[in-house]
DRENDO-1510 file (C-alpha; in Angstrom, 1 decimal, always signed):
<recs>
REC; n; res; u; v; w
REC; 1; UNK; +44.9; +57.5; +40.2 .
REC; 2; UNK; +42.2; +59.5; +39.8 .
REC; 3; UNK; +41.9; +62.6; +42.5 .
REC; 4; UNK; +38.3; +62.4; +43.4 .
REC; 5; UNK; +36.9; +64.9; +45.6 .
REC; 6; UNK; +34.0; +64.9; +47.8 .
REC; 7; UNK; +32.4; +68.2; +46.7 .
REC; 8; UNK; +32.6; +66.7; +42.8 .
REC; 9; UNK; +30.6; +63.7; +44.9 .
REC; 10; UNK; +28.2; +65.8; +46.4 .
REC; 11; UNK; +27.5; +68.2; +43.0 .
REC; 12; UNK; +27.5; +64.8; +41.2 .
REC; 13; UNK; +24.3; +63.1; +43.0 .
REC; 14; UNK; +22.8; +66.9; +43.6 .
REC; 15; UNK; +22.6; +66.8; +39.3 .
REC; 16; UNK; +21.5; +63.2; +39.4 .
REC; 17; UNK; +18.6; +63.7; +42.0 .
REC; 18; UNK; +17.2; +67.0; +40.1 .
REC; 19; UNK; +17.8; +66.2; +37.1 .
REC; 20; UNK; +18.9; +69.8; +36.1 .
REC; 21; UNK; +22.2; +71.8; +36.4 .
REC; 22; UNK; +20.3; +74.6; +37.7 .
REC; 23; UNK; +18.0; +72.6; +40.4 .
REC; 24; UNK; +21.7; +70.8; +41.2 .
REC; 25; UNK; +23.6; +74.3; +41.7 .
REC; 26; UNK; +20.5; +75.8; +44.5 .
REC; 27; UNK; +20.7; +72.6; +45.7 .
REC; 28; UNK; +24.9; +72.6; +46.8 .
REC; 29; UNK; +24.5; +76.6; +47.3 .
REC; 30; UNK; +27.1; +76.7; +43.5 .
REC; 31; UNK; +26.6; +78.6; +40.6 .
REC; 32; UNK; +25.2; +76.7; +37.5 .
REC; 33; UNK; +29.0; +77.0; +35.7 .
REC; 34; UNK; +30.8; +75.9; +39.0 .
REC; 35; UNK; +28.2; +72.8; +38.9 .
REC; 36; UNK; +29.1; +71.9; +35.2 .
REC; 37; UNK; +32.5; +72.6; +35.8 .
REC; 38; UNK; +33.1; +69.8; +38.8 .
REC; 39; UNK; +31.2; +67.4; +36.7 .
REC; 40; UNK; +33.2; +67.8; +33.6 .
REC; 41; UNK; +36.2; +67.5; +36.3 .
REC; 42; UNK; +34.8; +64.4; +37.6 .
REC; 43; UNK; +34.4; +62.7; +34.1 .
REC; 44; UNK; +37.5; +63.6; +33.4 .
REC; 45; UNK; +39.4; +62.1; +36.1 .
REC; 46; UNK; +37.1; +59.0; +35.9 .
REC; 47; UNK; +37.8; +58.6; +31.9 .
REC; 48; UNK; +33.7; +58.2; +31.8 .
REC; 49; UNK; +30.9; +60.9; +30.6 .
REC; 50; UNK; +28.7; +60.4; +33.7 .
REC; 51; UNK; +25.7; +62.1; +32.1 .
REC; 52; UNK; +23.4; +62.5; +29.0 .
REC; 53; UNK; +22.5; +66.3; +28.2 .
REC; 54; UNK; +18.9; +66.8; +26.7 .
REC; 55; UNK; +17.7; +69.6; +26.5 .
REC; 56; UNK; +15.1; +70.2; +29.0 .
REC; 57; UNK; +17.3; +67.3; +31.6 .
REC; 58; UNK; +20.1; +65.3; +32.4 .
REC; 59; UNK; +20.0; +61.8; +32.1 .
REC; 60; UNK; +22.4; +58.9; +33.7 .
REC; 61; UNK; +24.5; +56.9; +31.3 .
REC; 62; UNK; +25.3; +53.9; +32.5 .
REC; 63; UNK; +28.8; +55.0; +34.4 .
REC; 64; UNK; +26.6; +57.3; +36.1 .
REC; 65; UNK; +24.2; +54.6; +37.2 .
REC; 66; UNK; +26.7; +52.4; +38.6 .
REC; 67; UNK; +28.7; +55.0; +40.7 .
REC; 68; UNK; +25.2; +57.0; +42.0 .
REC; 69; UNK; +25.1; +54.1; +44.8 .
REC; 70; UNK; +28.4; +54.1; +45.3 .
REC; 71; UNK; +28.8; +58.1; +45.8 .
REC; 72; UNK; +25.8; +58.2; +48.2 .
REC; 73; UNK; +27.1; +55.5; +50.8 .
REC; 74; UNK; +30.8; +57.4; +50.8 .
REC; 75; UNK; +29.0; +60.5; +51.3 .
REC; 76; UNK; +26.6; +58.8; +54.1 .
REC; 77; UNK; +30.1; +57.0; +55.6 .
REC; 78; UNK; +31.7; +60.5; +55.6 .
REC; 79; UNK; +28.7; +62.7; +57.1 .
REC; 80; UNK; +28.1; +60.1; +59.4 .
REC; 81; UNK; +31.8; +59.8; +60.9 .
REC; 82; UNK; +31.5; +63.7; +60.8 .
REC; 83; UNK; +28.6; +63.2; +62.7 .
REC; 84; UNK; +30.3; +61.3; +65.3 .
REC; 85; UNK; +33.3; +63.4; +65.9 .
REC; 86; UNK; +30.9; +66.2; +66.6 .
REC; 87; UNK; +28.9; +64.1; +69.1 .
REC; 88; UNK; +32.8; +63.2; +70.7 .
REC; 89; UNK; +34.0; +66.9; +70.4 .
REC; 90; UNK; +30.3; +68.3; +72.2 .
REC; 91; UNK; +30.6; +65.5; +74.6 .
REC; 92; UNK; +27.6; +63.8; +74.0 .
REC; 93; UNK; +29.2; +60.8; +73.9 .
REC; 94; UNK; +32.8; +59.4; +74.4 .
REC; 95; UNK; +34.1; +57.1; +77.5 .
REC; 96; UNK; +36.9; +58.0; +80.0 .
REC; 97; UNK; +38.3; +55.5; +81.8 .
REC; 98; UNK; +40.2; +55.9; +85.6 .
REC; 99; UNK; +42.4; +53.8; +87.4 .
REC; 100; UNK; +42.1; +54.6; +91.0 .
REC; 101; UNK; +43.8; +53.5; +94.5 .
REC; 102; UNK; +40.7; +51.7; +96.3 .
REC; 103; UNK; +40.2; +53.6; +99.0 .
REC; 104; UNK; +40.2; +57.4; +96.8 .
REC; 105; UNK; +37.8; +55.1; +94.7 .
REC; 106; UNK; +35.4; +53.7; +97.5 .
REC; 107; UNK; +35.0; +57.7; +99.3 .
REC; 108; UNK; +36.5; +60.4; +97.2 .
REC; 109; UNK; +35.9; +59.7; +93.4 .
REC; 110; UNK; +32.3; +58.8; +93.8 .
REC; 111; UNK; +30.4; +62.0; +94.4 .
REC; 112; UNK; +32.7; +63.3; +91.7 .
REC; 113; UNK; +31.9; +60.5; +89.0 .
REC; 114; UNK; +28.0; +61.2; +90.0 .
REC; 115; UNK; +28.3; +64.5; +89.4 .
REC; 116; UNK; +30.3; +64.5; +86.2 .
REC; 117; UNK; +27.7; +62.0; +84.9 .
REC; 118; UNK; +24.4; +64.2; +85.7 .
REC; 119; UNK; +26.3; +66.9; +83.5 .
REC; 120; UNK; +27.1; +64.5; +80.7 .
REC; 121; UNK; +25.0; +61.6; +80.9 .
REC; 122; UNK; +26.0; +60.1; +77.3 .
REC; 123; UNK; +29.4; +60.0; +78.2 .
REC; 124; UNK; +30.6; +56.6; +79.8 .
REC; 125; UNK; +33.1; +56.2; +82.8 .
REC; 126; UNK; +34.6; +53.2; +83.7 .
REC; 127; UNK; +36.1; +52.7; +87.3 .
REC; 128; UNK; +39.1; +50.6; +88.0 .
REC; 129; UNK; +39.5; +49.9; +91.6 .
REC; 130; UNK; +43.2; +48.9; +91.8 .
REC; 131; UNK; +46.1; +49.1; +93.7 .
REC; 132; UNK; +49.1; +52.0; +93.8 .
REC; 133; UNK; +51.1; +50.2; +91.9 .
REC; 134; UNK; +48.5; +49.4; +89.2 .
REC; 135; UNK; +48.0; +52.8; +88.6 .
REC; 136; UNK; +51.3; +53.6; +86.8 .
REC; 137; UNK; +51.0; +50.4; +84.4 .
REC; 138; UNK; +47.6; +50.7; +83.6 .
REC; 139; UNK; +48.3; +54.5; +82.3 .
REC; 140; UNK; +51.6; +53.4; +80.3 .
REC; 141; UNK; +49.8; +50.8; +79.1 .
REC; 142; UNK; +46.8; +52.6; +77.6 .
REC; 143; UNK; +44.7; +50.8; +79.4 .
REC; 144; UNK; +43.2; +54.2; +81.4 .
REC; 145; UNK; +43.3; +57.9; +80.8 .
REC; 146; UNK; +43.8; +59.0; +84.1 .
REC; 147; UNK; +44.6; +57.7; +86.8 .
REC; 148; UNK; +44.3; +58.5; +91.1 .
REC; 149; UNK; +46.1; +58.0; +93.4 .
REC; 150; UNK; +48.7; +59.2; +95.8 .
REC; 151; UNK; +52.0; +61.4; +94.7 .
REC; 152; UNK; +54.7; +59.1; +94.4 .
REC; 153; UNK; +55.9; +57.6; +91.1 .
REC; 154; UNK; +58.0; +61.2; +90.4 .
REC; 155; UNK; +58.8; +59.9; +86.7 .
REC; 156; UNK; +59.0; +62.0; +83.1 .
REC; 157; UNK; +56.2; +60.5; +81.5 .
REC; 158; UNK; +53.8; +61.1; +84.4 .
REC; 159; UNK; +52.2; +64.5; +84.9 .
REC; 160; UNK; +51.1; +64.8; +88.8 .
REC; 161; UNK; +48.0; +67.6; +89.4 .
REC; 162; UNK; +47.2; +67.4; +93.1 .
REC; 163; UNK; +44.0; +67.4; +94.0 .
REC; 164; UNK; +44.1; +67.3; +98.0 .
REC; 165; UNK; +46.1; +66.6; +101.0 .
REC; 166; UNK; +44.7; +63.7; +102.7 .
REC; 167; UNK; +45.6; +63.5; +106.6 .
REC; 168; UNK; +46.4; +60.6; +108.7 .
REC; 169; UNK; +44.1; +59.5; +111.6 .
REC; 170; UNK; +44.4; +57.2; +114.2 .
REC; 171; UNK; +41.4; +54.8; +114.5 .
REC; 172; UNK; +40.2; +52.8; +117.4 .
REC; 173; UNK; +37.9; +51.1; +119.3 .
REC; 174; UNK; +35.1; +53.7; +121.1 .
REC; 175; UNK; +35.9; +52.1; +124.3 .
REC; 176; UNK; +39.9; +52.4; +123.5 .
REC; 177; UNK; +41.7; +55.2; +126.0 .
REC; 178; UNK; +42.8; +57.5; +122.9 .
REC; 179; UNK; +39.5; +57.7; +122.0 .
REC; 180; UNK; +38.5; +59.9; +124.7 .
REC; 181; UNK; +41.7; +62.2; +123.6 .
REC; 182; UNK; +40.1; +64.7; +120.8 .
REC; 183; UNK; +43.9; +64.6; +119.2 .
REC; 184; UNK; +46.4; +62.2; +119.3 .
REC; 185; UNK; +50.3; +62.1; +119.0 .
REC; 186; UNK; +52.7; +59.5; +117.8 .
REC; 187; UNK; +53.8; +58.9; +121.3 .
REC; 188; UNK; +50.5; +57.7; +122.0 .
REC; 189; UNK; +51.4; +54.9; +120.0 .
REC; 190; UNK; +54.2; +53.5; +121.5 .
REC; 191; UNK; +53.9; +49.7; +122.5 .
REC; 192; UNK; +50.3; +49.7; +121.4 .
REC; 193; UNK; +48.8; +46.5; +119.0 .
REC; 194; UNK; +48.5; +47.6; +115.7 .
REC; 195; UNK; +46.7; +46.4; +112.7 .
REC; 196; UNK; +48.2; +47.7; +109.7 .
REC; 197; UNK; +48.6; +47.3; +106.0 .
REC; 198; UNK; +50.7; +45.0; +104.6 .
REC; 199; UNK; +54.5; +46.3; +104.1 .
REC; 200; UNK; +54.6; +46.4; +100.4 .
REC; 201; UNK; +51.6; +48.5; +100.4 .
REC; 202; UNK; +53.0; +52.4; +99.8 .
REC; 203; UNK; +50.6; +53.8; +102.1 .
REC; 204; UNK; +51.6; +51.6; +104.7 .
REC; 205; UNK; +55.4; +52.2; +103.6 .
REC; 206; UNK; +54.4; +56.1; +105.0 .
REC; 207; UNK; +53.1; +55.1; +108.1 .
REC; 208; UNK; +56.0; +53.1; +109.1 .
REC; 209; UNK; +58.5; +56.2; +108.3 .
REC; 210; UNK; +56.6; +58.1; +110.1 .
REC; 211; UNK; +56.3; +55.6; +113.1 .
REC; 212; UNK; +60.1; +55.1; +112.8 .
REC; 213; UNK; +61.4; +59.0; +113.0 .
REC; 214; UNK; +59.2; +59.3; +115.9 .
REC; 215; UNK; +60.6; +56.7; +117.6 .
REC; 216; UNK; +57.4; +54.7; +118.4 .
REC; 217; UNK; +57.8; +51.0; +118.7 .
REC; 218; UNK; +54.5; +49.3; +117.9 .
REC; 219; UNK; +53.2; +45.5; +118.1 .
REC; 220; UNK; +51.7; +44.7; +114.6 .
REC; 221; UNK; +49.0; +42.0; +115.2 .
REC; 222; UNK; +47.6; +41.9; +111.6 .
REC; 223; UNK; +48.5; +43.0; +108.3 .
REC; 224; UNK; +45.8; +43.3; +105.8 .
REC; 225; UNK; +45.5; +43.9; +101.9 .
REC; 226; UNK; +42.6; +46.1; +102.3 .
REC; 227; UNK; +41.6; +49.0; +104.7 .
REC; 228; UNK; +38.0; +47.9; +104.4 .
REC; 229; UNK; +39.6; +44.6; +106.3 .
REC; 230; UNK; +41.9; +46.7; +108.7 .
REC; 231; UNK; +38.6; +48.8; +110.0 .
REC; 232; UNK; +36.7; +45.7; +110.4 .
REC; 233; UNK; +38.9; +44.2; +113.1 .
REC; 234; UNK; +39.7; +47.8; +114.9 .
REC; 235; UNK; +35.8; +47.5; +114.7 .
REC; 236; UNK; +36.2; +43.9; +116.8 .
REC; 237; UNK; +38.8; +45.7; +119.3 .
REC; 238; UNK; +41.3; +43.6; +117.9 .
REC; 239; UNK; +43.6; +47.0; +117.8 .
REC; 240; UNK; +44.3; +50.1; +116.7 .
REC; 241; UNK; +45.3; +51.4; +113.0 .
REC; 242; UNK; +45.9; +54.4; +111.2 .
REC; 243; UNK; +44.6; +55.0; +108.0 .
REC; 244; UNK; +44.0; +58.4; +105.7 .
REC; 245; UNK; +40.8; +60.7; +107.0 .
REC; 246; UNK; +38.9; +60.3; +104.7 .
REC; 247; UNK; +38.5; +56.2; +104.6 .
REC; 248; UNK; +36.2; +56.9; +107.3 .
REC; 249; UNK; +33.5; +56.9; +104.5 .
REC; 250; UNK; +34.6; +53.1; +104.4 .
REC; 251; UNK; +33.1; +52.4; +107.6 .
REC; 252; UNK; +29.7; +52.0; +108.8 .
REC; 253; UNK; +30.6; +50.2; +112.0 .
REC; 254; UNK; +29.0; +52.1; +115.0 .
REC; 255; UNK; +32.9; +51.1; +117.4 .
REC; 256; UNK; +34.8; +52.8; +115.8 .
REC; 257; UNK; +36.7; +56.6; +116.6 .
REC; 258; UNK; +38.4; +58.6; +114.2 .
REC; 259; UNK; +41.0; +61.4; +115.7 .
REC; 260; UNK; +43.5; +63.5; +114.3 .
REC; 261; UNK; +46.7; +63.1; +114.6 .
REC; 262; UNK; +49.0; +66.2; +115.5 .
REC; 263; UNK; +51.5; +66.9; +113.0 .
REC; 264; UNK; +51.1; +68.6; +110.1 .
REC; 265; UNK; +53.5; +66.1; +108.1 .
REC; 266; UNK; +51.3; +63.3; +108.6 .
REC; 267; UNK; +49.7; +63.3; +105.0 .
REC; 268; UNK; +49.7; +62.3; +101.4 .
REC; 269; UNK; +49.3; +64.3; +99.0 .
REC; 270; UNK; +46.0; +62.9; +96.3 .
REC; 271; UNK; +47.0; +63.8; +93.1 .
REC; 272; UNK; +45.1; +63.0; +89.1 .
REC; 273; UNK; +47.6; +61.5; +87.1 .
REC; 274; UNK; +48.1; +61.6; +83.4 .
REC; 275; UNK; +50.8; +60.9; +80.6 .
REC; 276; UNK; +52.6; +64.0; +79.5 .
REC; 277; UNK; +52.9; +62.7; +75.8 .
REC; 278; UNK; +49.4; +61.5; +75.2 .
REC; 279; UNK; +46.5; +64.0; +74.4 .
REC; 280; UNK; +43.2; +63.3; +76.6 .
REC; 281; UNK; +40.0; +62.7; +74.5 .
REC; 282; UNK; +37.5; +64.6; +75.2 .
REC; 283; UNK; +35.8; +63.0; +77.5 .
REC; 284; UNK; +38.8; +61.9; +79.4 .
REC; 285; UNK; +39.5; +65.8; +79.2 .
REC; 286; UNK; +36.6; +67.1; +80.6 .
REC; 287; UNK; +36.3; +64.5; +83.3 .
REC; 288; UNK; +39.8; +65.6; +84.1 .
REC; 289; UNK; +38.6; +69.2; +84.6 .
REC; 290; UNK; +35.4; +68.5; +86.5 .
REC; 291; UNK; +38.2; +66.3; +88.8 .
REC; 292; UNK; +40.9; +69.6; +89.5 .
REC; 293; UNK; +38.5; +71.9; +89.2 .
REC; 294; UNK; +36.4; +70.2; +91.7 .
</recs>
């Protein structure tokens, strides 16, 4: 099989488009005897003389006329995948795509995806709302390059970078009696009607340990997939929940109070996630950086 070489493809159309050695060698930055050189290489390996000599040009033979269109689309499929990779490597364009916990989605990641996207606006990002549990198969699977959520999964394959501790707050009603308290403590709890996230979910999970070494008995009057749902009917006086800090962003609703609970173990910990065998794009690496670096 014959070895061919993309500089002996490149010297090759330089000598058919000038019709000179000379003209071909300024033309590919060779000398004149480096330029004769490739082609007699080239006809050699293709068992074809490519080229008739005359003395004052060079003139295609028919070999040569059939692989000068053939040379110039490899060479224009080869610069222009070069081309690309460049564009991929200086980030001006790629994609990057995150599997997030929906609350972290709906307040924390949005300013950062803005901002990310002002910097690099040819690069696209795709946002996959999804549960905790999601998270993990959707990285394994490929199906996302980086995933946030909370730190839990403690497993080989999954590198954990935190990001931030996010604190649990009690919320309630702005006529409830804890709401004129500026903190609250879990025995401020006790016997109260709670609305809370449904058992499987892990954030709930926390809550409930918390709840439990404290000794607070509560009365659970909903439990809800969503914390969106949770806030809404806290928002109707329906009861009181406790939810992360920061899903205050989740909640317009003018009746609702947000106060901090006291004790420094009531958090989770907001971490980027990533699979410790699997190199990040570029894109997906940068994003990653604009995220911990944030």
């Amino acid at each position: 099989m014959a070895n061919v070489t993309l500089k002996q493809l490149r010297t090759f159309v330089a000598v058919a488009e000038c019709g000179r050695f000379r003209l071909a060698a300024e033309a590919v930055n060779l000398t004149q005897s480096a330029v004769s050189i490739l082609i007699k290489e080239l006809e050699g390996q293709l068992g074809a003389s490519l080229f008739d000599r005359h003395t004052r040009f060079v003139g295609l033979t028919d070999a040569g006329k059939r692989l000068l269109p053939l040379a110039v689309d490899i060479l224009d499929r080869v610069d222009s995948a070069v081309d690309s990779m460049v564009d991929i490597t200086t980030l001006k364009t790629g994609r990057v795509t995150i599997a997030s916990a929906t609350v972290i989605a709906a307040t924390y990641l949005p300013s950062r995806i803005a901002s990310f996207m002002r910097r690099y606006p040819e690069i696209r990002v795709d946002l996959r709302d999804v549960s905790e549990d999601e998270i993990r198969a959707l990285l394994l699977d490929g199906e996302a390059d980086i995933g946030v959520g909370t730190s839990r999964f403690r497993e080989q394959e999954i590198n954990e970078h935190e990001l931030f501790a996010d604190h649990l707050a009690l919320f309630c009603p702005a006529d409830d009696p804890l709401a004129a308290k500026k903190r609250v403590g879990w025995a401020d709890f006790d016997n109260r009607t709670f609305i809370a996230l449904t058992p499987e979910n892990p954030l709930q999970r926390r809550i409930d340990e918390l709840l439990e070494v404290n000794g607070v008995t509560t009365r659970r009057q909903f439990s809800v997939r969503f914390s969106a749902t949770l806030l809404a009917l806290v928002n109707e006086g329906l009861g009181i929940g406790i939810l992360p800090a920061g899903s205050k962003g989740l909640s317009p609703m003018v009746n609702i109070v947000m106060r901090p609970i006291r004790d420094q173990v009531a958090s989770r910990n907001v971490v980027a996630l990533t699979l410790r065998e699997r190199t990040l794009s570029p894109a997906a690496r940068s994003f990653f950086q604009h995220l911990t670096n944030g």
